[in-house]
One Martini backbone bead per residue (centre of mass of N, CA, C, O) as a GRO file, in nm:
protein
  182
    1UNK     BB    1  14.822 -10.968   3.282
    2UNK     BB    2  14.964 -10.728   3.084
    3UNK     BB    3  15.176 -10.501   3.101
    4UNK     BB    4  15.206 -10.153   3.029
    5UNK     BB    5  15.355  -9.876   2.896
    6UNK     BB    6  15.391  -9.542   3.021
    7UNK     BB    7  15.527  -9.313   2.815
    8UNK     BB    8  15.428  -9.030   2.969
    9UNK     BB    9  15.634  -9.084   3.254
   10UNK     BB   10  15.865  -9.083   3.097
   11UNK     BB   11  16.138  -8.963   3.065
   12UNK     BB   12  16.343  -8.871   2.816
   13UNK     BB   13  16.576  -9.083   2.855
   14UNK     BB   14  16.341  -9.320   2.813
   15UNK     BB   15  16.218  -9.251   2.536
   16UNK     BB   16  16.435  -9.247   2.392
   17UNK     BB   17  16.514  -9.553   2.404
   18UNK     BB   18  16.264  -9.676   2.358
   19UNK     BB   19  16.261  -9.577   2.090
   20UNK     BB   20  16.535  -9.645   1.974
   21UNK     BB   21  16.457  -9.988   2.009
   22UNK     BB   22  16.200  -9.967   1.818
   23UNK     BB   23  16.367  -9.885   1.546
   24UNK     BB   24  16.585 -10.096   1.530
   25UNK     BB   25  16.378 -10.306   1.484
   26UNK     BB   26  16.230 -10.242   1.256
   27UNK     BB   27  16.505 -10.196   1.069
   28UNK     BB   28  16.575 -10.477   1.105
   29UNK     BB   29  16.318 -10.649   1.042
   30UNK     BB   30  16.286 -10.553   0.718
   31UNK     BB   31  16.558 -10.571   0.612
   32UNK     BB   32  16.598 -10.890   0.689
   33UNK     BB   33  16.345 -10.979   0.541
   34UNK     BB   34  16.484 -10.895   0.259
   35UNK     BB   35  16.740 -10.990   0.172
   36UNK     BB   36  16.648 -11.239  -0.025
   37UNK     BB   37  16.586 -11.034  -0.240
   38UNK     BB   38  16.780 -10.861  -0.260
   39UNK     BB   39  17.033 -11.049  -0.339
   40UNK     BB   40  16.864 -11.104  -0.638
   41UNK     BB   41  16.857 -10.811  -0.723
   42UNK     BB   42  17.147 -10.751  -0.735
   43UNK     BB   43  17.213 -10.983  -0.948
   44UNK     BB   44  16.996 -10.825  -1.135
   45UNK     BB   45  17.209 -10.557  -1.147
   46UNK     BB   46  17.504 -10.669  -1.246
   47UNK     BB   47  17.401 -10.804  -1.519
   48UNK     BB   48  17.272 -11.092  -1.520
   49UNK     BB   49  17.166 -11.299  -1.778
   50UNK     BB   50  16.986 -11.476  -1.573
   51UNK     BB   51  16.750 -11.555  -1.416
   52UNK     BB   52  16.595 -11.571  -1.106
   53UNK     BB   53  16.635 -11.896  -1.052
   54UNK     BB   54  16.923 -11.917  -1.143
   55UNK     BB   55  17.034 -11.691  -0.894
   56UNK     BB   56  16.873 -11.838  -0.773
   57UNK     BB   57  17.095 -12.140  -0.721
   58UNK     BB   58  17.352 -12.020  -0.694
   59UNK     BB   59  17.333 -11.891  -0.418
   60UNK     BB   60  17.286 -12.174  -0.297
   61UNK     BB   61  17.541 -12.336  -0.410
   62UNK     BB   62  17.709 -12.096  -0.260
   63UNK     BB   63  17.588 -12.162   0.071
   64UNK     BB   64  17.259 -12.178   0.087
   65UNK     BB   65  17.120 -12.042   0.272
   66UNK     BB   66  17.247 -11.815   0.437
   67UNK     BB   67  17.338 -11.681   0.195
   68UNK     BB   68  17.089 -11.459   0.149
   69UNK     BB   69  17.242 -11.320   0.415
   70UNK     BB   70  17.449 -11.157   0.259
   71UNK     BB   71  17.539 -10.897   0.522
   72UNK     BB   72  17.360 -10.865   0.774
   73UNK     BB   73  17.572 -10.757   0.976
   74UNK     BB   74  17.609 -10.467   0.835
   75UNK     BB   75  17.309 -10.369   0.827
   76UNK     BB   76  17.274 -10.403   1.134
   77UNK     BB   77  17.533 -10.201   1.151
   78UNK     BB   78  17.306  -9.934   1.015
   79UNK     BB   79  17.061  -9.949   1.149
   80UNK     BB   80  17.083  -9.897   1.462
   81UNK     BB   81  17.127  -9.566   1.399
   82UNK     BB   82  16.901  -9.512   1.112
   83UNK     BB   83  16.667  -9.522   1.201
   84UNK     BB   84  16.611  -9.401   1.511
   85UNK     BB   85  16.766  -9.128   1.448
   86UNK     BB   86  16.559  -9.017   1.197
   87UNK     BB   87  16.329  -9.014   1.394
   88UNK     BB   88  16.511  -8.828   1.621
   89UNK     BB   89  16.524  -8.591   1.416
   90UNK     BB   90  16.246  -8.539   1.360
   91UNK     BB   91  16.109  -8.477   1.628
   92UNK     BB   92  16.250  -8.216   1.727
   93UNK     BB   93  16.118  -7.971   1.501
   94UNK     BB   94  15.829  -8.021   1.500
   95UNK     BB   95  15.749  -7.852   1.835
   96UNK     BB   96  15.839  -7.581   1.689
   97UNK     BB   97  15.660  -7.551   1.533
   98UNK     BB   98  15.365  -7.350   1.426
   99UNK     BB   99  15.077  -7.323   1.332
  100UNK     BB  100  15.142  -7.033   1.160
  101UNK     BB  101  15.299  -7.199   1.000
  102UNK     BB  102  15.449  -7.339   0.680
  103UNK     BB  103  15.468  -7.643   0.673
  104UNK     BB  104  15.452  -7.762   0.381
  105UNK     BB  105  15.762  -7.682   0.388
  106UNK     BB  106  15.889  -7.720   0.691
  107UNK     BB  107  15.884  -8.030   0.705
  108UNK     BB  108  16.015  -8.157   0.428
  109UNK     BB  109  16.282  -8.046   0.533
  110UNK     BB  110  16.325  -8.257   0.784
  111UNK     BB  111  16.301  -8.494   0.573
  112UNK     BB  112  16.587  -8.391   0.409
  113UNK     BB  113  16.769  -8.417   0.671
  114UNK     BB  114  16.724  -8.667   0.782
  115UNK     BB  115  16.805  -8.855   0.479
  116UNK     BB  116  17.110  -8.757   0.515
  117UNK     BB  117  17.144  -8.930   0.808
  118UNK     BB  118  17.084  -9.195   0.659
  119UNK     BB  119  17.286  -9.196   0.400
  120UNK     BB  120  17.541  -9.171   0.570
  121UNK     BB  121  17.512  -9.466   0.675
  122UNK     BB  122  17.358  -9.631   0.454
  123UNK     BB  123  17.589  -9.657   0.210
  124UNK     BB  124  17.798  -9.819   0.302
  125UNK     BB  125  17.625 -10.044   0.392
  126UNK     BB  126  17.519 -10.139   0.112
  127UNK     BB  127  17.783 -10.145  -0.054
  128UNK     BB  128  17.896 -10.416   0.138
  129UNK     BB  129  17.674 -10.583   0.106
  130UNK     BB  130  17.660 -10.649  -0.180
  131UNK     BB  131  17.948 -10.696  -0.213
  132UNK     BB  132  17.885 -10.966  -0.054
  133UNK     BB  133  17.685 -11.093  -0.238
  134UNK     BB  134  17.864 -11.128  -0.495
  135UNK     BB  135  18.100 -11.257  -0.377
  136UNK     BB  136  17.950 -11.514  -0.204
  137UNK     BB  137  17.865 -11.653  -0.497
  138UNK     BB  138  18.162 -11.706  -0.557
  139UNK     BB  139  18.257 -11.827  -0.300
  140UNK     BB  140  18.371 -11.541  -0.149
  141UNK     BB  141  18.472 -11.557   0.213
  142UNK     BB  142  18.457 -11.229   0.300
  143UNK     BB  143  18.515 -11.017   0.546
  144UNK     BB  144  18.387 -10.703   0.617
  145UNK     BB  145  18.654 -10.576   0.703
  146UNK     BB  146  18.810 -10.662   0.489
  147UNK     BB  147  18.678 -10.542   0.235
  148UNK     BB  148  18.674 -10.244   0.363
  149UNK     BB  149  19.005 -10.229   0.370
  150UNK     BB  150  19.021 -10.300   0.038
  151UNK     BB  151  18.851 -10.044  -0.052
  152UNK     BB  152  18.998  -9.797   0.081
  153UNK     BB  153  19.288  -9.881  -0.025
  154UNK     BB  154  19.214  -9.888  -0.322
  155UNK     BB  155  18.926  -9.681  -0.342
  156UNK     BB  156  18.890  -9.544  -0.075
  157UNK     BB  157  18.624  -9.331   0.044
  158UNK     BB  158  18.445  -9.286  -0.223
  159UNK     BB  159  18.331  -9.602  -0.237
  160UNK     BB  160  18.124  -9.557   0.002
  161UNK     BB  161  18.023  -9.277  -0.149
  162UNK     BB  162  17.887  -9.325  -0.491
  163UNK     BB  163  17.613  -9.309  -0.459
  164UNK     BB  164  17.472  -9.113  -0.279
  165UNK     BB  165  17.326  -8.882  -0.470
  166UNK     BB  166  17.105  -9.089  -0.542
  167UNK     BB  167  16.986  -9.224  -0.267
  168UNK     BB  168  16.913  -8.905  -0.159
  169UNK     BB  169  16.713  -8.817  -0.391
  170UNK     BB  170  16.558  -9.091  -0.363
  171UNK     BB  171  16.477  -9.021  -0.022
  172UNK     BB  172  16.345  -8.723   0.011
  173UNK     BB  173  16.051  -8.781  -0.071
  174UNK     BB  174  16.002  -9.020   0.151
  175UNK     BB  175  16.120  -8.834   0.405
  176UNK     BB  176  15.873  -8.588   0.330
  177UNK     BB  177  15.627  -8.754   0.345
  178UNK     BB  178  15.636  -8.872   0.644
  179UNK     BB  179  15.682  -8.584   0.793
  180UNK     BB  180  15.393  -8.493   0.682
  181UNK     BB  181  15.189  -8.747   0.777
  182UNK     BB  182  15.290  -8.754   1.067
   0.00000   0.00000   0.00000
């Protein structure tokens, strides 16, 4: 049979580490399975006049099936670190919490804080991504290092969090409802 990790017995920085990789997984996992309907939600977001067949036939026309998962690499680069550390922002105030606290206000206030520093990450991750798939269904295989640095030079750093403000008002309810019901 397969031996189980008994997750009680390791110290602190080896739970730490598999939280950590449990995370990354997930957040990768989820991500990536959604990036080619994600990919198509963007381009009838963008203003697109087309259908959804029709801008599935354009998205597969300019690079085949791979272009669906364009953006994938900065994505990846946004999860491993915005994921796991999400879950371990949240996890340490925990257990510091009081039963005689009123969590009702305090566990949710730890949601909004988590989620302060996963769109901390993940915008301007998102950012890179959109446009990464705007550009390549148009035919431009633009490097995401390039695009970065082309967005920077041109319209600065505001470029990557000009969402930012959106992003976190929209993930509040759900990083504060998740660490309330966990």
């Amino acid at each position: 049979g397969r031996k189980r990790l008994n997750y009680s017995f390791l110290d602190s920085y080896d739970r730490y580490f598999y939280s950590y990789a449990a995370g990354s997984m997930a957040g990768l996992s989820e991500h990536l399975s959604m990036l080619p309907l994600d990919n198509v939600k963007t381009h009838c977001q963008a203003g697109s006049h087309l259908s959804l067949f029709q801008i599935m036939k354009n998205i597969y026309k300019a690079g085949g099936l791979s272009n669906f998962y364009s953006g994938s690499s900065v994505l990846a680069m946004g999860c491993i670190p915005a994921m796991p550390s999400t879950s371990q922002f949240t996890s340490i105030p925990k257990p510091t919490l009081d039963a005689r606290d009123n969590k009702i206000t305090k566990i949710p206030l730890v949601g909004v804080a988590s989620s302060l520093f996963h769109d901390l990450v993940m915008t301007p991750t998102e950012v890179l991504k959109q446009r990464l798939q705007l550009l390549r269904s148009q035919g431009n295989w633009l490097h995401t290092k390039d695009l970065a640095r082309s967005m920077y030079k041109n319209e600065g750093l505001v470029s990557f969090y000009r969402s930012f403000g959106v992003n976190y008002m929209m993930n509040i309810p759900f990083g504060s409802m998740i660490i309330f019901f966990n």
